[in-house]
Steps between C-alpha positions, in 0.01 A plus 500: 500500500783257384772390741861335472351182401376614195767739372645385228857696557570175752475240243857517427571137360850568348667605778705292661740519801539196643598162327303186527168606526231332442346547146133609482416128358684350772276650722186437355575112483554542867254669575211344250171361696198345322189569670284266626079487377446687876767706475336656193121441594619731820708755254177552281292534779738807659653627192851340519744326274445163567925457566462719784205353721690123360794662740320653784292153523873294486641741807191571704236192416132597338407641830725747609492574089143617525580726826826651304257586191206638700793637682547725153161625462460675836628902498779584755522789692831762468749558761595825613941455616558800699798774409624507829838753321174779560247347721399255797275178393243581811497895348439348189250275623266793648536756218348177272247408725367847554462522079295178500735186492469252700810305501674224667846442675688212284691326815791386343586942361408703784555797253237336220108448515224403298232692387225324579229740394516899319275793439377577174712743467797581512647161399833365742724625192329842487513635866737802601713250690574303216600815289744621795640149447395364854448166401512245173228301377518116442282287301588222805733458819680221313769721342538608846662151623838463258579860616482427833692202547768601238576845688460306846767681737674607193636871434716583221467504088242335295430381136089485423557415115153475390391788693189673338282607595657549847369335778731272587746794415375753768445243726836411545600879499265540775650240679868623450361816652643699175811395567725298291446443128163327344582404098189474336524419204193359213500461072159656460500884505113579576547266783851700613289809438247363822878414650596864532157602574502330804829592603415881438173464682611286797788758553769211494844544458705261476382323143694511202339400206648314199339390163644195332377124480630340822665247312721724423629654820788303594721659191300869545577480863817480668359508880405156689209500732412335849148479413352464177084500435414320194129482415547368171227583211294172511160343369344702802303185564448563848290831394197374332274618745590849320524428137292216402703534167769266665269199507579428133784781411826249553515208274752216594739638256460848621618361847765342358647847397432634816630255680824563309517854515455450876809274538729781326366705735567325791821419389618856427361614853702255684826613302382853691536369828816555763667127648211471772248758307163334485240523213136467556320333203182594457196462231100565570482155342357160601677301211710294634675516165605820597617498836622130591606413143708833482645475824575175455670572148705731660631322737615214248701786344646641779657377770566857684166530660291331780161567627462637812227473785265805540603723787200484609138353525223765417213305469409114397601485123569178306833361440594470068434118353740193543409409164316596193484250154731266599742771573633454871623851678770591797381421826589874560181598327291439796679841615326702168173657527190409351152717569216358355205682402218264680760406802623884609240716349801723311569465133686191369848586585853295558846593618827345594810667653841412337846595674815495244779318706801513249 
């Protein structure tokens, strides 16, 4: 099945909204790393481009490298995030367990668990429940954790504007109790088609959906938000334990694009932000070329934002790097969010919370 990463509707290169960024050379001098003779002796032996283990050895040590890419090869197990708009997590719980799962409270989501083990049949996206739209299905509880801190204690209108297939979306409906107004927006239309399917079968009401490259939305849309979700289409690096593919899919140059691409976005989803809204930056990427080097971009262009301090503390994750190629980063990064595969058992995944304060 392909995914945002790969659609080639995103790969807008010519269009531009805000001055002064970076070219797509600019960025690959930046980020440009020659690997080392065990940097590639370790790439052939798991399948990688040889840049890519070069990195993970320069942030994590050889070590820690080999846990992160045994980390990859190991399966991990769905997560099952309650619809608590038409049902209670422990009603949930028994009408699963009497089919066959066996699953397992995540600590941090009282509404979420992991299936642990399933019958042969029916599968955990097959059962009646999931047809009456009592729960949604993650690959991992990672895209749980920007939802949760960026709706902490928060009630009013929200901007997801890489939405599909949904569930970050319905989460955050959920959590607004179908109140208030959820924009979800996405590029790719199969992907908006699983959007709406969701939203039909999860009985939500409070999502509109919009089609349009998110780039674009701060001269489609009038209307500011308080919160804004950006999961921005990345390399997906943090995903290879389900599609090998990504070992060897993203050349240097590639990442240079994306990296680029990623920057306009970020850039047009802070112009959607209120004085005070905050914006939580997300990608299911370990590249620090896409998280602390776009950030950090970002911040040299602007001088409107500030990050802010998670709410609160769900579980031990790791803070984002103090510096990366000779390129030192804002002390305020130790507030962003790193999981690591071989550290937190989840998929690779980062974000950072950004308040606009002019």
């Amino acid at each position: 099945m392909r995914n945002k990463y790969e659609d080639k509707s995103w790969c807008i290169d010519d269009l531009v909204i805000h001055p002064h960024i970076p070219s797509i050379n600019d960025i690959l001098r930046d980020i440009y790393i020659e690997p080392s003779i065990i940097s590639k002796k370790l790439a052939s032996k798991y399948g990688y481009l040889p840049y890519m283990v070069e990195r993970y050895i320069k942030i994590l040590g050889f070590k820690d490298t080999v846990d992160l890419l045994n980390a990859f090869e190991k399966p991990l197990k769905p997560v099952v995030r309650t619809n608590t708009l038409l049902i209670d997590e422990d009603t949930l719980y028994e009408r699963l367990e009497q089919l066959g799962f066996k699953l397992e409270r995540i600590k941090w989501s009282r509404e979420s668990y992991r299936v642990i083990s399933a019958p042969k049949s029916p599968s955990i996206g097959a059962t009646h429940e999931y047809l009456k739209g009592y729960y949604y299905v993650h690959r991992d509880s990672a895209s749980l954790v920007p939802v949760k801190l960026l709706m902490h204690e928060f009630e009013g209108d929200v901007l997801d504007a890489c939405a599909a297939p949904g569930g970050k979306a319905t989460y955050i409906a959920q959590i607004l109790n179908n109140k208030y107004e959820v924009l979800a927006n996405d590029l790719v239309l199969y992907r908006l088609k699983s959007l709406i399917g969701h939203i039909a079968r999860m009985r939500i009401k409070n999502i509109v959906v919009t089609w349009s490259d998110a780039r674009k939305l701060p001269i489609l849309i009038d209307k500011r938000y308080d919160r804004v979700l950006l999961d921005v289409p990345c390399s997906g690096e943090g995903t290879i334990m389900f599609d090998q593919g990504r070992k060897t899919r993203t050349s240097l140059k590639d990442l240079a694009r994306i990296v680029r691409r990623e920057i306009e976005i970020l850039l047009s989803g802070i112009d959607m932000l209120t004085k005070n809204g905050v914006l939580a930056y997300v990608t299911c990427s370990i590249a620090p070329e896409e998280n602390e080097y776009v950030v950090a971009k970002v911040l040299e262009m602007r001088d409107d934002i500030e990050i802010v301090k998670p709410p609160v503390k769900l579980f031990d994750w790791s803070p984002w790097l103090k510096s990366y190629l000779g390129i030192n980063f804002p002390n305020e990064f130790k507030y962003c969010i790193r999981i690591w595969p071989h550290i937190h058992s989840m998929i690779g995944l980062t974000t950072c919370l950004l308040r606009r304060i002019k």
